[in-house]
C-alpha positions as a Markdown table, in Angstrom:
| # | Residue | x | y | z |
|---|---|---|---|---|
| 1 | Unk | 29.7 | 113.4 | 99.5 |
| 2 | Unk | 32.6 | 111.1 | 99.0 |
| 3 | Unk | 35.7 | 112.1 | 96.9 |
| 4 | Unk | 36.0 | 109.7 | 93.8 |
| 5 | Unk | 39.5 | 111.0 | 93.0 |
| 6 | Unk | 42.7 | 109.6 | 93.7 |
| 7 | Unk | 46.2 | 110.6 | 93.9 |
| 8 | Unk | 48.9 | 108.5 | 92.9 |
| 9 | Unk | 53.1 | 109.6 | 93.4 |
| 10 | Unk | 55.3 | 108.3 | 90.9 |
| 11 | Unk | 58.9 | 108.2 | 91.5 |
| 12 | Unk | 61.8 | 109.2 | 88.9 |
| 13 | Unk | 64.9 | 107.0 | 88.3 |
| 14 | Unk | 66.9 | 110.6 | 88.7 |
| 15 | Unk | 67.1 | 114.2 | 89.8 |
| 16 | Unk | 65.7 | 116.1 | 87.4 |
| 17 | Unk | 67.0 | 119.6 | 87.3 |
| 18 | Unk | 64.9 | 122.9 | 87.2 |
| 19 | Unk | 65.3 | 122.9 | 83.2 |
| 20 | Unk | 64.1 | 119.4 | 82.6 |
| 21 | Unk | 61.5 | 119.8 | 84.9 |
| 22 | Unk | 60.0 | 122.8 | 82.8 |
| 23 | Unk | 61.0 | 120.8 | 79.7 |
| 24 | Unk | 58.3 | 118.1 | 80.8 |
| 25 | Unk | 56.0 | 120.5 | 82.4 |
| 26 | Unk | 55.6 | 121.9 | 78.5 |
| 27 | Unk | 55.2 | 117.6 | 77.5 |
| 28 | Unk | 53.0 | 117.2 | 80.0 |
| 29 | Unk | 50.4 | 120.1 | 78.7 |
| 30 | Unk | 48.3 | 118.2 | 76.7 |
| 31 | Unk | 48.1 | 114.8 | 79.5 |
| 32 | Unk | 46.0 | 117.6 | 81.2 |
| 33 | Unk | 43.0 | 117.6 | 78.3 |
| 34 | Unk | 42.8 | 113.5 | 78.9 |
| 35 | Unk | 39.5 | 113.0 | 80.4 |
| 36 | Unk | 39.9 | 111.6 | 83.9 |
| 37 | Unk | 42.9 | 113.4 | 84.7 |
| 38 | Unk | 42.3 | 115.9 | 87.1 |
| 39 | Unk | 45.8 | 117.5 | 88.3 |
| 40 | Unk | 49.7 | 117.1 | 87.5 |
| 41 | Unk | 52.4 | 117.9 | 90.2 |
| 42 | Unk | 56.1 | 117.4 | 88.9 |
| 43 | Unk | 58.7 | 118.0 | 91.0 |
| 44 | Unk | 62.7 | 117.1 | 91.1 |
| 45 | Unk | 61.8 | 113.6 | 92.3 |
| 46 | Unk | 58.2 | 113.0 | 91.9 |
| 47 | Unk | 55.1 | 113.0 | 89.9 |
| 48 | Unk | 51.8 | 113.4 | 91.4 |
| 49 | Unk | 48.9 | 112.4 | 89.5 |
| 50 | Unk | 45.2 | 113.5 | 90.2 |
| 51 | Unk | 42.8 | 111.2 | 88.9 |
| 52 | Unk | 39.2 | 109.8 | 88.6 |
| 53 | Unk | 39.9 | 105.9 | 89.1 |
| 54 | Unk | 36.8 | 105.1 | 86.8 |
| 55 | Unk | 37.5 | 107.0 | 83.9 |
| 56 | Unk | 41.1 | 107.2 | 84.0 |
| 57 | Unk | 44.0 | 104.1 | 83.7 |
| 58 | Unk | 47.6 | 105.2 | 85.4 |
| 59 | Unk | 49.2 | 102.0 | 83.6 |
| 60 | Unk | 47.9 | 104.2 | 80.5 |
| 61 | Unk | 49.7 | 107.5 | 81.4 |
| 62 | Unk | 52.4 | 105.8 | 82.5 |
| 63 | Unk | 53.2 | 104.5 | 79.2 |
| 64 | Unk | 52.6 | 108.1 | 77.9 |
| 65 | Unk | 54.8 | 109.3 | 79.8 |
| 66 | Unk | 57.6 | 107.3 | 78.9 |
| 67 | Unk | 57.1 | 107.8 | 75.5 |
| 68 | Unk | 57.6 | 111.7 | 76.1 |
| 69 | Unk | 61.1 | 110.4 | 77.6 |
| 70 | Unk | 60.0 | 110.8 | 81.5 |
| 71 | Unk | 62.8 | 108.9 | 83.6 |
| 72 | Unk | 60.0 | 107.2 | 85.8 |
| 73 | Unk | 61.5 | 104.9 | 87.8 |
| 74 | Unk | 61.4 | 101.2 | 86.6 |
| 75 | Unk | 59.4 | 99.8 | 89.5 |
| 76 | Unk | 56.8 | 102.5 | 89.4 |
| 77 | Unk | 56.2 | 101.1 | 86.0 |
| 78 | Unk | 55.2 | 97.0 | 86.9 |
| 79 | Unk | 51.6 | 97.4 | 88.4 |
């Protein structure tokens, strides 16, 4: 059976320390309910997102995201 997910890493514009990473870890909660979302990965540098490519848009989170303040780095966000 082929896997239909996909995992996409996202970059940060900076280092984000242990705090801040919890601090988003808490934002990020509810991105896990969104249907099509199947895993979230942060670490000091990077995101990694685990998706379904059919039912889920990354241009979509990614705009969620920043709106929760996430320093993702500026070329991560032109698709």
């Amino acid at each position: 059976m082929k896997n239909s997910f996909s995992i996409k890493t996202l970059k940060t514009n900076e280092t984000l320390t242990a705090v801040e990473q919890n601090i988003f870890r808490q934002k990020f909660k509810p991105l896990l309910k969104v249907y099509g979302i199947i895993s979230l990965c942060l670490e000091a540098e990077n995101i990694y997102v685990e998706y379904n490519p059919v039912s889920f848009k990354l241009d979509s989170f990614k705009l969620n995201i920043l709106d929760l303040g996430f320093p993702l780095k500026t070329d991560e966000v032109l698709v």
